[in-house]
N, C-alpha and C positions, 0 to 999 in steps of 0.2 A: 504494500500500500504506500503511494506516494502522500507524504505531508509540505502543503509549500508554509515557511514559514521564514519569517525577516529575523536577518542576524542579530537586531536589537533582543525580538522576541528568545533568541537559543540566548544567545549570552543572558539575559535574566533567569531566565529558567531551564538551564544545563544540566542540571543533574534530573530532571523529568524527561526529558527530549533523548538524554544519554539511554536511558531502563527502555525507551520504547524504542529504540533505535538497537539496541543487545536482542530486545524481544521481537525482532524483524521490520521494521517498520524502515521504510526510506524518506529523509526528510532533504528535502529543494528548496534551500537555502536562499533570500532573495538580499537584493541590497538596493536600494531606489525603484523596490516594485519590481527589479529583473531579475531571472535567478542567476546566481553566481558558483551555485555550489552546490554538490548531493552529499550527503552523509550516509552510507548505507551501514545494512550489519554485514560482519566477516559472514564465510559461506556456514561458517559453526555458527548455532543459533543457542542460542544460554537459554536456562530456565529462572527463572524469576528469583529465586535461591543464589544464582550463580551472578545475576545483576547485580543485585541489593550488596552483594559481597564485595562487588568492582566499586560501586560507586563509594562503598565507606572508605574502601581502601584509600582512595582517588579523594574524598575529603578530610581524611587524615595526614595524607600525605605529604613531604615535606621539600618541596624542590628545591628550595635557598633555605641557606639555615634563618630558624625563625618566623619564616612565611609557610602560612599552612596552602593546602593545595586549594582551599577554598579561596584566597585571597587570589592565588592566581589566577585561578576562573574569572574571578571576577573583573 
């Protein structure tokens, strides 16, 4: 299933858009109304179980010391 959705939209709500995009879903990414970008899932499709695990990891995570992995999303 294609979702089109503005990059303002994924950057606010990233970690929603991540769990349905694991869970198959393809999201067409726009940027002044054009799309710019598909996000798809790998050809392995995760269960819901195996989502929720990536994305804690991914907001726990620590890319620069001292910045959590949430700050960088953002």
């Amino acid at each position: 299933m294609l979702i089109e959705i503005s990059a303002e939209e994924l950057a606010a709500q990233f970690f929603e858009y991540l769990e349905r995009v694991q869970l198959g879903e393809t999201l067409v990414i726009t940027a002044d109304g054009r799309a710019v970008a598909q996000l798809m899932p790998t050809a392995e499709k995760r269960s819901a179980e195996e989502v929720a695990a990536v994305i804690e990891d991914l907001r726990s995570m620590r890319c620069i010391e001292g910045v959590s992995g949430e700050t960088v999303i953002e």
